[in-house]
C-alpha angles and dihedrals in degrees: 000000000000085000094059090036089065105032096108089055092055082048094051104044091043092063087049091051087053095042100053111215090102087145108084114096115257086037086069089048080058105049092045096057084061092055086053101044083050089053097047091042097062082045091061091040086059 
């Protein structure tokens, strides 16, 4: 359920990984709510 709530965000901060231009700002935003949604995700795993 998380996982689909926040699948446009993974989407989203994977093309800006590849593409490379991960410092703007709001790409940084993107790309640290992935980091949450991950954590959580193992929290919920456990």
């Amino acid at each position: 359920m998380i996982r689909e709530f926040f699948k446009p965000l993974f989407l989203t901060a994977a093309t800006i990984e590849d593409d490379g231009t991960k410092g703007l700002g709001q790409n940084r935003i993107v790309a640290n709510v992935k980091e949450v949604s991950t954590d959580l995700d193992q929290l919920i795993r456990r």
